[in-house]
N, C-alpha and C positions, 0 to 999 in steps of 0.2 A: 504494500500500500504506500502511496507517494503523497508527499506532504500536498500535490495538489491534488488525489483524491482526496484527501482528507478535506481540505476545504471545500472541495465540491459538495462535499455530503452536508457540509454545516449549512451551505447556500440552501441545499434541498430540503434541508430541515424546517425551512420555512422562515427565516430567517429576514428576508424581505415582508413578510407578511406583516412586521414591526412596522412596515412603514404605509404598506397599502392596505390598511385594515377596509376599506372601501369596498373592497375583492378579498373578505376574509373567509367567505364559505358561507354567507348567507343567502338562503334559495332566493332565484329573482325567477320571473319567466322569462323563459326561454326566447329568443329574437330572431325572425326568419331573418338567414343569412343572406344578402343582397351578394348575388357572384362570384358564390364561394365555389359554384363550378356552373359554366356556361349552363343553360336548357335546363335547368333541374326542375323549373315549375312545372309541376303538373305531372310528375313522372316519382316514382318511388325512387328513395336513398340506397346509393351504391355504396357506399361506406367510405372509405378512407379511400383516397387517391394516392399519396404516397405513404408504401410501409418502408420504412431502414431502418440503421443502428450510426452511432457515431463512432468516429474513425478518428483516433488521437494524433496528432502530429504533433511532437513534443521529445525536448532530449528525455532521457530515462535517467533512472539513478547509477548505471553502471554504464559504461560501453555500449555493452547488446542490448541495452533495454529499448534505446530510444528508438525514434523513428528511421528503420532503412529502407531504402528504395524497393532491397528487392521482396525483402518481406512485406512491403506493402502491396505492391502487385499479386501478390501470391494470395494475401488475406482478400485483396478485393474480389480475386475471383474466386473466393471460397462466400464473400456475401453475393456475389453478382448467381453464382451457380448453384451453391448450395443451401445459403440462406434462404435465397428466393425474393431478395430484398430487390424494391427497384428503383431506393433511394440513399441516399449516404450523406450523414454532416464531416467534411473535412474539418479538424477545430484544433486550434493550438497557435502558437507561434512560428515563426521563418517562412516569410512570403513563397522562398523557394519548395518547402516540403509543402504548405496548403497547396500549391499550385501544382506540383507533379502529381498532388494524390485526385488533385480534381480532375485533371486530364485524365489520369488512368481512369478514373470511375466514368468520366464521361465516354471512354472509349469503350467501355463496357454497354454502354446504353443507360444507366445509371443515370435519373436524379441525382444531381449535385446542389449541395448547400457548401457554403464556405461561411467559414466563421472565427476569425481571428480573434486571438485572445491574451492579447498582449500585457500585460498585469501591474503593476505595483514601483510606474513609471511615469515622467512627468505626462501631463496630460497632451502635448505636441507631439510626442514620442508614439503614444498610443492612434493619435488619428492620425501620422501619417505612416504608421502599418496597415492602419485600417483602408488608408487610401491604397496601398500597393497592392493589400489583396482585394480591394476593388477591381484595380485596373485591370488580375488579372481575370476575377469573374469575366469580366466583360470582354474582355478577349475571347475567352472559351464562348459565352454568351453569342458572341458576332460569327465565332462558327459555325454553330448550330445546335450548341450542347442546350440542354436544360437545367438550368443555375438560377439558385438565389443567393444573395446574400444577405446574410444577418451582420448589422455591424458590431457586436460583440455579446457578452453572456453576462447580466447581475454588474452593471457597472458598480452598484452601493458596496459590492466588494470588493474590487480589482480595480477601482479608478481610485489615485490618494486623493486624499480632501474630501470627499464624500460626506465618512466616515471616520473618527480617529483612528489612527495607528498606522503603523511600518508598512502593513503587506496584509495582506487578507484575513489570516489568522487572527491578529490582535483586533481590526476591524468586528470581526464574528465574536470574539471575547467583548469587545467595549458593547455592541447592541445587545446581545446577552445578559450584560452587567448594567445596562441603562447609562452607560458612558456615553449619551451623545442628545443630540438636539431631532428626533425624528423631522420636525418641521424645515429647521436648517437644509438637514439633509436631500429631505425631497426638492427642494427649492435647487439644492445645486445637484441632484440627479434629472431635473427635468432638465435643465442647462445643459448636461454633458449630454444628456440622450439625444438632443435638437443637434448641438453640433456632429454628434456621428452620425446622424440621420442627414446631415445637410451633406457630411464628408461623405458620404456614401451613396447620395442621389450626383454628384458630382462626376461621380468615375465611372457609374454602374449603371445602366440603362434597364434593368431588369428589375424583378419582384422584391422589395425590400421587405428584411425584418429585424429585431431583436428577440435573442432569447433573455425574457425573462424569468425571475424568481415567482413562482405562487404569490400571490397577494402585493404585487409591485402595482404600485401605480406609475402607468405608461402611457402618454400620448399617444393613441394608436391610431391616428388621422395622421401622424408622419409617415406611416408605415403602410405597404399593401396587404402584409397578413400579422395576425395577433396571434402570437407565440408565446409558448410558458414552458414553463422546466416545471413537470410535475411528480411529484414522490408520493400522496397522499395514499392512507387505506383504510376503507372503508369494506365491514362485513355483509355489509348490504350494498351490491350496486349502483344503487341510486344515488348513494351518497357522493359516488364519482361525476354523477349527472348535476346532483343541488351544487357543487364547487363549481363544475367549467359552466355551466349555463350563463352566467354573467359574463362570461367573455364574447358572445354572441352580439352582445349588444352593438359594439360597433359597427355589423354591418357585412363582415370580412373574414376569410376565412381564417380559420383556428387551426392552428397547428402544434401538438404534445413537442415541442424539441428535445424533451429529455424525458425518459419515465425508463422505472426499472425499480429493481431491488437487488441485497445481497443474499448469498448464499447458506442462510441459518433460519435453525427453525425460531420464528420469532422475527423475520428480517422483515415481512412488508411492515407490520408494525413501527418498527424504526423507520418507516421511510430513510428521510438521506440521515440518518444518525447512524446508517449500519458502518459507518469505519470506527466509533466508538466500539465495536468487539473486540478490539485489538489496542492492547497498553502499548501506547510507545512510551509512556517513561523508564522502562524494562530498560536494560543493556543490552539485550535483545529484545525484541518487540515480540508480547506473546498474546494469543488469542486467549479472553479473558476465560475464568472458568466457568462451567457448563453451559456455555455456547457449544452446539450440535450442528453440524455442517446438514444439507438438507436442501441439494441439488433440486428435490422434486419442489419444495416451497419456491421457490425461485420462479419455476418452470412455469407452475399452478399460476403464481400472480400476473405473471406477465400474458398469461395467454388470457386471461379473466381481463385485465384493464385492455387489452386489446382489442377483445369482444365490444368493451362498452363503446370505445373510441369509435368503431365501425360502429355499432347503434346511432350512435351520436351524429355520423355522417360526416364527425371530423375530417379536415384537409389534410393532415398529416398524421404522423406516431413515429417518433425516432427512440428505438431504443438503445439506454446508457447501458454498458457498451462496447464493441467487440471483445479487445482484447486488453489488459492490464498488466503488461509485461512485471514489473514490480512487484505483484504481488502474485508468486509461485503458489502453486498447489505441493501440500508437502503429507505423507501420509503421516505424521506424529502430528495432530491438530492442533495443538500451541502452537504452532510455527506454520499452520497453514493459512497463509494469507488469504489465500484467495477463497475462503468463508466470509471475506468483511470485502470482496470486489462484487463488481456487479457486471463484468466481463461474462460473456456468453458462453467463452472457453477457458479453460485452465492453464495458464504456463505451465508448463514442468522444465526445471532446467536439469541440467547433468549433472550436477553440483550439489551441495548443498548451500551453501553460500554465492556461488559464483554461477550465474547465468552459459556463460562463454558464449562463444557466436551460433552453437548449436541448440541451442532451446528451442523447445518448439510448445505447438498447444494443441489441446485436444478440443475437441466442443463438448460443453455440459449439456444435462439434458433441456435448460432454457436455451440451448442455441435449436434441438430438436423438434421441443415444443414452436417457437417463433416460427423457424420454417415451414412448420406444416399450417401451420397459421397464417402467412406470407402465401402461399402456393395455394391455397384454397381461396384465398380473396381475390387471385389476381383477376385482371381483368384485361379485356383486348388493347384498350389505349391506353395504358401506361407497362404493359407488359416487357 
């Protein structure tokens, strides 16, 4: 597990929801969506248009962790073929890795999203990343591929000044602990959202979005689709229906950019709290006690909020996410990480401490599950 899953999970914790209590899960009615897909009046809901998973571009904690070329190709067409996905979020840093992974997924046929995420840097720094992985959306865009871009993920965490603190972590600690000025904050989170929404209608001629936190409040008249990063669980379906139904309102289609759980029984309940299994103040980082690994939990949830999303006739569903190079599958469960990932597959390295260049991964049975999941919905025009 990598200090930015870990932050990820604290985002999905609900963490924005401190600030957009507006969108805190109070049922509204529901709002026919205006164009969320050409022709739809008058004709029965097809369900999601695009299913994926997100595709990390990011160094790793060791050498082999991080992002390489060729294992990226390899993975894409293990979601292009075996998944059955027919969409993918490139997301991370280095204009040149978002860019190779999107060309390759776009040469697959693959729905492409791009989505930079450049973190815990001056704010010039960040939109003009934002702008380069514009430029090259639109490049790929002007060829023929099918690309959106999202100009970044939860700025209230990963833009400084927001929020107090160094870097995202302390950020998530200060909202937690009531260290901050909610009012403040929204005030300079609308700010920064207008500028990458302006940075990004500038470069990119195509469908704009941000991923949002749950319960963020967002402009979504900058934007041509309302995206959220969702972790919620509810034992009753419906209750995944009374949350996103306010998001409708704007008008526009809706898109899951993130949804998933970890690997333990007990995990959808955690939502994004599931890297909390795992002590890192250990000398070694060990999964806490009785935590129960529980592949099928994983599988169960993901195919269950998938179902509703297709009720729902959502625009999208990405799920978090392929692969979690960091966090190893280890059969002594202290040490196996990948109970607290939300990776579709397992790393297994050769090693025990050291990955080397030959690790590879297996798929769990939520990669099994999704698939047959994916391959049953598809559909002729976006196949």
């Amino acid at each position: 597990m990598t200090r930015g899953s870990f932050v990820a999970g604290a985002a999905a914790a609900g963490v924005g929801a401190l600030v957009g209590a507006g969108l805190s899960g109070r049922a509204v009615a529901a709002v026919p969506v205006v164009g969320e897909r050409a022709g739809r009046a008058g004709r029965a809901a097809r369900g999601l248009t695009y299913r994926g998973v997100m595709y990390e571009c990011q160094d790793g904690e060791t050498p082999h962790t991080g992002w390489d070329r060729t294992r990226m190709r390899s993975d894409l067409r293990a979601v292009a073929c075996d998944l059955h996905a027919n969409s993918v979020v490139a997301f991370g840093t280095g204009v040149e890795r978002l860019a190779a992974t999107a060309s390759e997924a776009a040469g697959r046929g693959l729905h492409v999203w791009l989505q930079p995420r450049l973190a815990d840097l001056p704010e010039g720094q960040i939109l003009d990343h934002l702008a380069e992985t514009g430029r090259e959306a639109e490049r790929l865009r002007a060829q023929g591929a099918r690309v959106y871009l999202s100009v970044g993920c939860e700025f209230i965490l990963f833009v400084p000044g927001i929020v107090p603190g160094d870097n995202a972590v302390e950020r998530v600690q200060n909202m937690l602990a009531g260290n901050w000025d909610p009012e403040r904050a929204q005030r300079k989170l609308d700010r920064f959202v207008a500028l990458a929404a302006e940075t990004g209608r500038r470069v990119f001629r195509g469908p704009l979005t941000y991923g949002a936190a749950f319960g963020d409040k967002v402009d979504w008249d900058l934007f041509d689709l309302v995206s959220v990063n969702y972790y919620s669980y509810f034992a009753d379906p419906r209750g995944y229906v009374e949350e996103l139904s306010p998001y409708r309102k704007w008008g526009k289609p809706v898109a899951i950019t993130e949804c998933g759980t970890c690997t333990f029984e007990g995990a959808p309940e955690a939502g994004g709290m599931g890297w909390d299994t795992v002590d890192y103040d250990k000398p070694k980082p060990e999964v806490r006690p009785g935590v129960r690994r529980s592949e099928h939990v994983q599988a169960r949830y993901l195919t269950e909020v998938l179902d509703v999303y297709e009720r729902m006739d959502l625009h999208a569903a990405m799920v978090y996410q392929f692969v979690t190079p960091d966090a190893p599958h280890r059969g002594e469960r202290r040490y196996d990480y990948d109970i607290a990932s939300y990776g579709l597959v397992k790393p297994l390295w050769r090693t025990e401490d050291d990955p080397t260049a030959a690790w590879h991964w297996e798929p769990k049975e939520s990669f099994h599950a999704v698939a047959r999941h994916f391959a049953a919905h598809q559909h002729p025009r976006t196949r």
